[in-house]
N, C-alpha and C positions, 0 to 999 in steps of 0.2 A: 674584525673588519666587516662591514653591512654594505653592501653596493646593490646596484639594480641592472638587469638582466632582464633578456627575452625568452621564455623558455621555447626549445628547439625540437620541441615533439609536435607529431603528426596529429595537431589538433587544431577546430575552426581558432581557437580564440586567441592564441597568440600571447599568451600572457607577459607581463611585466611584472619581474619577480624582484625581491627583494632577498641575498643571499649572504647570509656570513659563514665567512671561512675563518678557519683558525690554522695556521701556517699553510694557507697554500689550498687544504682539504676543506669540504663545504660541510659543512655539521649543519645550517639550517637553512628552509626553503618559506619565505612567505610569500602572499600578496601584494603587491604595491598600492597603496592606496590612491597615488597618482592619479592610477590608470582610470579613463571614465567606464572600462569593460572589466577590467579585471578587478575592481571598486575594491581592493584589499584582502582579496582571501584569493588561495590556489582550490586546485580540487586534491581528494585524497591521494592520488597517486602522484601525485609533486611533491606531497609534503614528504613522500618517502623516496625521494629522489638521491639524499646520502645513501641511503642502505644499500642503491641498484651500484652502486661504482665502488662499496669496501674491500672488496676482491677483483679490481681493476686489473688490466694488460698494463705491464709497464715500462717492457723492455722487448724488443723486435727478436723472435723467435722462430727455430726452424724445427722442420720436423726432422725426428729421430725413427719413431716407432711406422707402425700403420696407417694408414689412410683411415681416417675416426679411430682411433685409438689413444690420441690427446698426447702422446709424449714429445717432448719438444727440448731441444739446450739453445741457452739463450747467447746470441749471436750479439757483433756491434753492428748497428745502423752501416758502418761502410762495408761487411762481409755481406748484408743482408741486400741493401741496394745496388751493389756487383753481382750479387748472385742470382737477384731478380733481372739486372737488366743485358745479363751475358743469355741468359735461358729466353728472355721475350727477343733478345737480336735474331739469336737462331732460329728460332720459330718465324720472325719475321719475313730473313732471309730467306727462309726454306718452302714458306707456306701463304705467306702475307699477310697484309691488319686482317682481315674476316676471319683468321683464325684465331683471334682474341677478342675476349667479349668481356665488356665491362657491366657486373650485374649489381646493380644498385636501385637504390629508393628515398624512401623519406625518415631514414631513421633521424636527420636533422634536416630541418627544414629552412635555414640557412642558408641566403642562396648561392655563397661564395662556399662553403664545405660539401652541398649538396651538387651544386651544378658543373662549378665551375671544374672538376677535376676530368670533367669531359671532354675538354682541351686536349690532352692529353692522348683519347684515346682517338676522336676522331684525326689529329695531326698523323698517325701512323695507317687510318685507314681501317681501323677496326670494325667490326660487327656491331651495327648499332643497337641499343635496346629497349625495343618498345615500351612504354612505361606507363602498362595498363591494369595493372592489379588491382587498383582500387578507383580512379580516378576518368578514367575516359573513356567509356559509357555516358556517363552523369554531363559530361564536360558536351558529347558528341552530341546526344538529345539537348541541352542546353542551347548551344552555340547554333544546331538547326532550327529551333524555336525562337527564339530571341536574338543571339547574335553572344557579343560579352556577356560575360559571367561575372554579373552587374547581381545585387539583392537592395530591397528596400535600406536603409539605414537602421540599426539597431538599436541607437537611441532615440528615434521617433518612433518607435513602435506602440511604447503607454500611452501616451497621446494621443494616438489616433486608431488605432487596430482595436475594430469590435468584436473578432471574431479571430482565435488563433487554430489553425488546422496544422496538427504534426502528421506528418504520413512519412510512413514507414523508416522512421528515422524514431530515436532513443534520446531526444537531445537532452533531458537530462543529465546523462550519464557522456555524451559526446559533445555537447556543447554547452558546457556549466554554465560557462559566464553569459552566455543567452538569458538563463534562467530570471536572473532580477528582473530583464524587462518584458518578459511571458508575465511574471508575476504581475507587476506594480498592472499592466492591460490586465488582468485577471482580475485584480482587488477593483479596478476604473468598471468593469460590470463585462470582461470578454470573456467569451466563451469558448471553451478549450475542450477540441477533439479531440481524440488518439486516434489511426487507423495503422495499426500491424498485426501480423500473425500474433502474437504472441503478446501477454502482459508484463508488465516491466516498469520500472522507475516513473517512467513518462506519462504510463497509463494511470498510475494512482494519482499522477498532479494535475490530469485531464478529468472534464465535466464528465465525459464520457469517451469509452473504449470502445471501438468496431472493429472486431478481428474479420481479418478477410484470409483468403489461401493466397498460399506464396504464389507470385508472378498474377495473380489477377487484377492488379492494380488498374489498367486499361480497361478493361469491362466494366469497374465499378466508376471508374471517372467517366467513363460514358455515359452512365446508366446516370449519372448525376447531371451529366448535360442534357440529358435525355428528358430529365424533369425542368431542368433550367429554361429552354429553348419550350417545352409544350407548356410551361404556365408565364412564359412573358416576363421570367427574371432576369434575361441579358439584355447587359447595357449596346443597345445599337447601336448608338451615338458614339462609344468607342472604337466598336469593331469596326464600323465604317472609314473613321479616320485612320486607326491605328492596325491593322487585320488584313490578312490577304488570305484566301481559301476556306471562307469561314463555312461557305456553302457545304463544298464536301464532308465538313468534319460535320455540320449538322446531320446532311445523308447518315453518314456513319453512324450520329449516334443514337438517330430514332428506328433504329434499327433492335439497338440496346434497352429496353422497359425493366426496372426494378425487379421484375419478375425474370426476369432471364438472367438478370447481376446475381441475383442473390444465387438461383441454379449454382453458378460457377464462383462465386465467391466467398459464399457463405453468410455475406452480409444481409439480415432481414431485409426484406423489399421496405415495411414501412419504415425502418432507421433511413434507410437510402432517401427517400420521397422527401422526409422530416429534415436531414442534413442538408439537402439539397436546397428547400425553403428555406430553411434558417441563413444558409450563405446568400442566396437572393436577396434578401429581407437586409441582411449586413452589409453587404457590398465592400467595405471597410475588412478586408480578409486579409488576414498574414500569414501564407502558407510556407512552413517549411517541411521540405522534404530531404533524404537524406540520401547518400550514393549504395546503402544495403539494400535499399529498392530496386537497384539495376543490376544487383548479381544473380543476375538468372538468364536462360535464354531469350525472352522477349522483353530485359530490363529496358534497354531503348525506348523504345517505345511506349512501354509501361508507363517511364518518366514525364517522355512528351504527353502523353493525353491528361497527365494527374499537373502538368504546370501551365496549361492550356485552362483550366480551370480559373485562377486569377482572372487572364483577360476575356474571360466570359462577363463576370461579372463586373470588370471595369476598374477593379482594385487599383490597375497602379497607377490612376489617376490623384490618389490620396497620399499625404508620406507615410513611411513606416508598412506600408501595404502592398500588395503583391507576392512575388514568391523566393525562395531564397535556397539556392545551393549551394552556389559558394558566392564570394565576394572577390573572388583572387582576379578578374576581370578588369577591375577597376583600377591595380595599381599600374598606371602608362610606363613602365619602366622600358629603357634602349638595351634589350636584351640580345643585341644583333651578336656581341664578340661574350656572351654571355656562357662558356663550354664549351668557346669555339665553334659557334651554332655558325659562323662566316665561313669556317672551312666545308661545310658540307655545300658552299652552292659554287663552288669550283674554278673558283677566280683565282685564284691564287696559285704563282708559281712551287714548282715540287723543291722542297728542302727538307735535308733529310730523309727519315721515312714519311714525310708527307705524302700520299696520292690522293688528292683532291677528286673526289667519286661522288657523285651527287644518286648513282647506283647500288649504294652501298651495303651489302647485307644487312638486313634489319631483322630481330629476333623478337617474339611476343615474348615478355617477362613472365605469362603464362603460363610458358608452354618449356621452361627450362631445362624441364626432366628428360623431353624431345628431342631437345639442342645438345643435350651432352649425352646421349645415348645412339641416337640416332640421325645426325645431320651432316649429310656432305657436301664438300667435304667436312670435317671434325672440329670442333671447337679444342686448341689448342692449351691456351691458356685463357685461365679466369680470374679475374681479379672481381673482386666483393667489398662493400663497403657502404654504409649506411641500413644495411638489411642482414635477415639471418635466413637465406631460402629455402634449408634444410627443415627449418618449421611454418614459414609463411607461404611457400609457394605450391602450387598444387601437386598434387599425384606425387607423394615425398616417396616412397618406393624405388621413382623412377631418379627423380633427382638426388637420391641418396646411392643408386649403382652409377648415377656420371660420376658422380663426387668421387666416389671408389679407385678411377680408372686410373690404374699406375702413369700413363702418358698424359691425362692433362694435369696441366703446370696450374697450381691454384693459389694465390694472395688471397689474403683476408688483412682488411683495416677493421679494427672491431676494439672497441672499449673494456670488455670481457670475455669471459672464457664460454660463446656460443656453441650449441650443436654445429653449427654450420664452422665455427672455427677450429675445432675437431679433423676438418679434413684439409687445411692449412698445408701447404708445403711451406710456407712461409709467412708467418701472422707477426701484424704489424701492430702498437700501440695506438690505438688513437688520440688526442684532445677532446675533451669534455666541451660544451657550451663557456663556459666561462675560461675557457684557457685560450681561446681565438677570437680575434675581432669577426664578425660578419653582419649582413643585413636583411632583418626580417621584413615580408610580408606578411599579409593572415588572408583564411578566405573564411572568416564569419566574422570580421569586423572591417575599420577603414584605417588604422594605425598603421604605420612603416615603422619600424626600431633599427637603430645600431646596439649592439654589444660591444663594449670594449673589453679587453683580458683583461680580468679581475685578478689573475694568479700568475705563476708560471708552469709548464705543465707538469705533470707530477711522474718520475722518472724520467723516464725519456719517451716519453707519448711527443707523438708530432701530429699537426694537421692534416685531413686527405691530400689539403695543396700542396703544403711541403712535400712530402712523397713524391707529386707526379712530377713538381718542379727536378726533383733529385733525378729520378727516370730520364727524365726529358734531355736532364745536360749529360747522362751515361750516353744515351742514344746522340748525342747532338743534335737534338731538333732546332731548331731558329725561330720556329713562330713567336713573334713575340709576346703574346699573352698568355701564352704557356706561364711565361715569368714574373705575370704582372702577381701583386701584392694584393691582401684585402680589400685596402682603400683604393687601388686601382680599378679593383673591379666594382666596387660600387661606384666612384665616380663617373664610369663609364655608362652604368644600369641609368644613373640620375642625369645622363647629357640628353635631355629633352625639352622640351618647348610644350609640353602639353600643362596645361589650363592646374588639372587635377597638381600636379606638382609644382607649382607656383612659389616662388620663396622655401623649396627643402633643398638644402644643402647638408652637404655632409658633417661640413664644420657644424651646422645648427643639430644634427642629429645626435654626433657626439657631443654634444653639449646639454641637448634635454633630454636624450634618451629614445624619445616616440615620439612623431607629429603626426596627426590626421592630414589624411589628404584634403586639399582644398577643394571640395565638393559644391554642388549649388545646394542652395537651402530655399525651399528643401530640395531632400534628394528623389527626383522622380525618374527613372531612368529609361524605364517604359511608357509615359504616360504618352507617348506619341507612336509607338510601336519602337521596330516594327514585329508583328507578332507574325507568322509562320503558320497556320492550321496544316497548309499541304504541304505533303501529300497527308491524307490524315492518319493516323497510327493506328498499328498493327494491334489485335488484340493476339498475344502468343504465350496460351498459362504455361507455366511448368506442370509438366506429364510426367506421372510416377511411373515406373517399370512394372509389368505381372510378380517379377518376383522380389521386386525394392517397393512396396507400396506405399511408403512414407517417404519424406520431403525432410531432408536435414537443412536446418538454418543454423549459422555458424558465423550470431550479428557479437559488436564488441561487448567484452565485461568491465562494467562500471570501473570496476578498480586496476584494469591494466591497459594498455596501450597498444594494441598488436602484442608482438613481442618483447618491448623495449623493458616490461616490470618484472620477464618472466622469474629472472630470477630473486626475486624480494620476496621470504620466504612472508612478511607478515602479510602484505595483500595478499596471495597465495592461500593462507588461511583464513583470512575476508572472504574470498572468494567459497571458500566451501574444504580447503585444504584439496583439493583433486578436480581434475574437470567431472561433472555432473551432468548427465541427461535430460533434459527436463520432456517427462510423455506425456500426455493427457490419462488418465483413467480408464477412458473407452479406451485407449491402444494397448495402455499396458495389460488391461484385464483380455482382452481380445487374444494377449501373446502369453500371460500368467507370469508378469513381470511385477514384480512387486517392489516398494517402496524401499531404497536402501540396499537392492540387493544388485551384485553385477549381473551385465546384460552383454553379449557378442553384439557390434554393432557394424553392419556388414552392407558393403557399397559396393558396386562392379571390379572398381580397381583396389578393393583392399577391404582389411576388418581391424577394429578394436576394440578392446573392452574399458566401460566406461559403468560407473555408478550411478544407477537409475534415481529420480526423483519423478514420482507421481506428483500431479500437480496439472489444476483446472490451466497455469497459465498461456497454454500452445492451444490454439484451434486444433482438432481432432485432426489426425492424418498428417500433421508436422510436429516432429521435433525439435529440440533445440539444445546447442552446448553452447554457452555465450566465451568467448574470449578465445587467445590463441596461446593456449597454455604450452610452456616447455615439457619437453619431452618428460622430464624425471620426476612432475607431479604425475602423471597418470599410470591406473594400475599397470598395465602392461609396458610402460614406458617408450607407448609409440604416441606421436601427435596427430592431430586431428584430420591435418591435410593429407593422411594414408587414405582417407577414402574421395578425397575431393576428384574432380576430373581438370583436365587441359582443355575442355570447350571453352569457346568462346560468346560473348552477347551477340548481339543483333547491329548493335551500332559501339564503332571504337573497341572494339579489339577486347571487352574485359571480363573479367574475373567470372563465374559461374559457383561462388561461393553456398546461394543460397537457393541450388535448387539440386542438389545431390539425393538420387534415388538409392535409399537406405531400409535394412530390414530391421527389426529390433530381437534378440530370441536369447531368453535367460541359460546365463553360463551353466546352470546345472543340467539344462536338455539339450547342451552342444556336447 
């Protein structure tokens, strides 16, 4: 059997896939040729999408042994759902919802397995959770500069974009299906920058690579306005109509001279002067930038002065032109009963454990290791699902002794056998993408999909909703969208009257699979503003420590996903068989690090050893280990987030991924 499908990874493109199973199990992953984005090919870690699920959860499981110790006897669905919702009454009872926290993410991005089981947790009043790992920063700079989180259109961009700018973003490797139409504007005569720390995928398909230091990205987009603004390449006639505070941000940036950028960024003053011209001279710019640029201390900011660029130049007066972080703005959907997002504004009379708290403890998904160690009063019980936090979330150290604690009560919904599922009191089966109906968005194209179940699911794996439905009628809750159905919940998302969604129905959904949203043509989304300068942004680089003097980046690897591939051992051996260091020569030689050999790699909150690669590709004084490898490739079989920190950015609460002050020092002189 061959069907088509949306795939449910945390990626811009959103693909439509084409999948054959044979009783039930998927043996192959293609392209849809359908699609006008996904034009008939996947990227490599799709096509190895059977491999990630051969050793699947299949049947709802309780612990026997140790807290991480993995031993488990497998229980039925009804000992296991009485025994979870007898252990969360008492805890309710005794303590209340803020002693339950639901810790979750984008392992599907789905918006009915993804969101909606939030229902659930805020009807009882739980601990809510911020859901800033990756995402809002990026979102927060965006939405103060522009507003929605609107990008030019992706098929107008060969057409019209003379000038393509990637900053600090991989898209090759993060956004494949961008690639065709980077290209065909390439082949049409555009000219294609790279600017990251480091060399990569993206840098060899670009004209040219300008490595800068991490967190400098603000200075150097200064230092570009700085030439823009004193040779008379800003369109005024934009800024005037479309622009509020443009004054300030000029103050600010002739402040800034190539000779000062380069000081702190590394970028030569004449690349700077040369770039700057050439985007003047184009006008017709398609900037995309990428959300690894805002994992540092002054990412905020960093973002806004580097998206601020565009409406200098007047770009989004053209299609295809202006800047692009995400697209996810644009889809109008009636997300009001969307997780129960209506219970948190406190209308609604108490049933059940409902208490309607619009006050209600909120936790940074950051700062985990925090919450279950350290927060009172205590987080009781955790339920996990769609994420593995034991490898993705920072300062693992800390969040590997909450996980430990004999008193908290811990659910895992997980498709496989995770590090994080390891410390289970009770690990549940999941559903696969093709074994539940749900409704995609995307945020690097304009396609809306439905899925319908291709299979049934394999053992006795059930949905996140199933689950919380089942919880919900132990506890007797009454809300009633606790109960609603797939298609419920999208009919509800699509009850709107907005323009963009014109003629999409759900019946038309399950029936073609994808429709574009009804867009103007073209699509100009800023051509009128409004654009944002003030206040104008902070230049805030990332500062090395005396005794951490290198800068670890820890952007994603080509062939995995976060964590979602970790276990596929063939990528795994793509990837290099083990995570790998990538130092410059100046640092390795400076330390007497050599090629091939282990290195202690050592952070304030933690050390590990990792396999050195010498290698021109990092700007001097940054490192880098691309991807988020599972525990049990690396030599010492710790992961990477033992050295990361729980700081937070500048704007929206996020991640600090890529500004970890690190030493480097060869295992034989530890």
């Amino acid at each position: 059997m061959k069907a088509r499908a949306t795939c449910p990874l945390d990626c811009p493109d959103a693909c439509s896939l084409l999948l054959t199973l044979e009783g039930g199990r998927l043996v192959r992953v293609e392209g849809d040729p359908r699609h006008p984005i996904t034009q008939g090919f996947a990227c490599g870690k799709t096509y190895r999408y059977p491999e990630r699920v051969r050793e699947r959860l299949l049947y709802p499981l309780r612990r026997v042994g140790r807290k991480g110790e993995g031993r488990f006897e497998r229980v039925s669905w009804e000992e296991a759902l009485e025994g979870i919702a007898a252990r969360l009454r008492a805890i309710l009872d005794r303590y209340g919802g803020e002693a339950v926290l639901p810790y979750h993410y984008a392992g599907t991005m789905g918006l009915v397995e993804n969101q909606h089981p939030l229902a659930f947790f805020r009807a009882i009043g739980a601990s809510e959770l911020l859901e800033t790992i990756c995402a809002s920063t990026g979102s927060a700079a965006w939405e103060m500069t522009y507003g929605p989180r609107m990008a030019p259109d992706p098929e107008e961009i060969p057409e019209n974009a003379r000038y393509l700018l990637l900053w600090g973003v991989n898209s090759l490797a993060t956004h494949s299906h961008l690639t065709p139409f980077l290209k065909e504007a390439k082949r049409r005569g555009a000219k294609v920058v790279h600017i990251d720390p480091y060399a990569n995928l993206t840098s060899r398909f670009a004209h040219e690579h300008l490595k800068l230091r991490p967190g400098t990205d603000a200075a150097l987009a200064y230092a570009l306005a700085h030439v823009l603004f004193r040779e008379g390449l800003v369109d005024w006639a934009y800024l005037e109509e479309a622009a509020t505070g443009v004054e300030a941000f000029q103050e600010a940036a002739e402040a800034w001279t190539p000779e000062r950028a380069e000081a702190l960024t590394g970028v030569p003053a004449p690349a700077i002067r040369r770039l700057a011209r050439e985007l003047g001279e184009a006008r017709r710019v398609f900037l995309r930038v990428g959300y690894g640029m805002t994992r540092h201390p002054g990412g905020g900011n960093s973002l806004r002065a580097v998206l601020l660029l565009p409406a200098l130049l007047g770009a989004w007066r053209y299609p295809g032109c202006g800047a692009m972080l995400s697209t996810s703005g644009a889809f109008p959907l009636n997300k009001r009963f969307l997780g129960g997002r209506h219970l948190l504004e406190g209308r609604h009379p108490h049933r059940g454990y409902f208490r309607p708290n619009p006050g209600v403890r909120a936790i940074n998904m950051n700062q985990l290791g925090t919450a279950l160690t350290g927060l009172k009063p205590p987080i009781r019980a955790l339920f996990v699902f769609n994420t593995n936090p034991l490898v993705v979330a920072p300062n693992t150290g800390k969040v590997r002794a909450g996980l430990e604690r004999e008193d908290l009560f811990t659910v895992v919904l997980e498709q496989v056998m995770t590090e994080t599922a390891r410390y289970a009191d009770y690990l549940l089966p999941a559903t696969l993408f093709y074994e539940h109906p749900d409704l995609y968005t995307s945020y690097g194209h304009y396609y809306l999909s439905w899925n319908e179940p291709l299979a049934e699911p394999q053992g006795e794996a059930r949905p996140n909703t199933w689950v919380f439905r089942e919880l919900a009628q132990r506890l007797g809750l009454e809300e009633p969208t606790l109960y609603w159905s797939a298609e419920e919940v999208a009919r509800s998302l699509l009850d709107t009257d907005h323009p963009y969604l014109e003629g999409i129905t759900l019946e038309r959904l399950k029936a073609e699979g994808f429709l574009k949203l009804r867009l103007p043509k073209p699509f100009l989304p800023f051509a009128r503003g409004p654009v944002r300068f003030s206040p104008p942004p902070q230049v805030l680089p990332t500062e090395p420590l005396p005794d951490y003097p290198l800068v670890l980046l820890t952007p994603p690897a080509p062939r995995f996903l976060n964590s979602t591939y970790g276990d596929v051992a063939a990528l795994a051996e793509a990837e290099g068989g083990e995570p790998l260091l990538l130092i410059h020569p100046q640092d390795a030689e400076a330390r007497g690090v050599t090629d091939g050999g282990l290195v202690y790699l050592r952070s304030p909150w933690g050390q590990v050893v990792r396999r050195a690669r010498v290698t021109e590709a990092p700007i001097p004084g940054t490192v880098v280990l691309e991807g988020i490898w599972w525990e049990k490739w690396a030599p010492d079989g710790k992961g990477i987030n033992h050295l990361t920190s729980e700081g937070l950015t500048d704007l929206g609460g996020g991640s600090t991924f890529h500004a970890t002050p690190v030493e480097v020092e060869p295992l034989r002189l530890a």
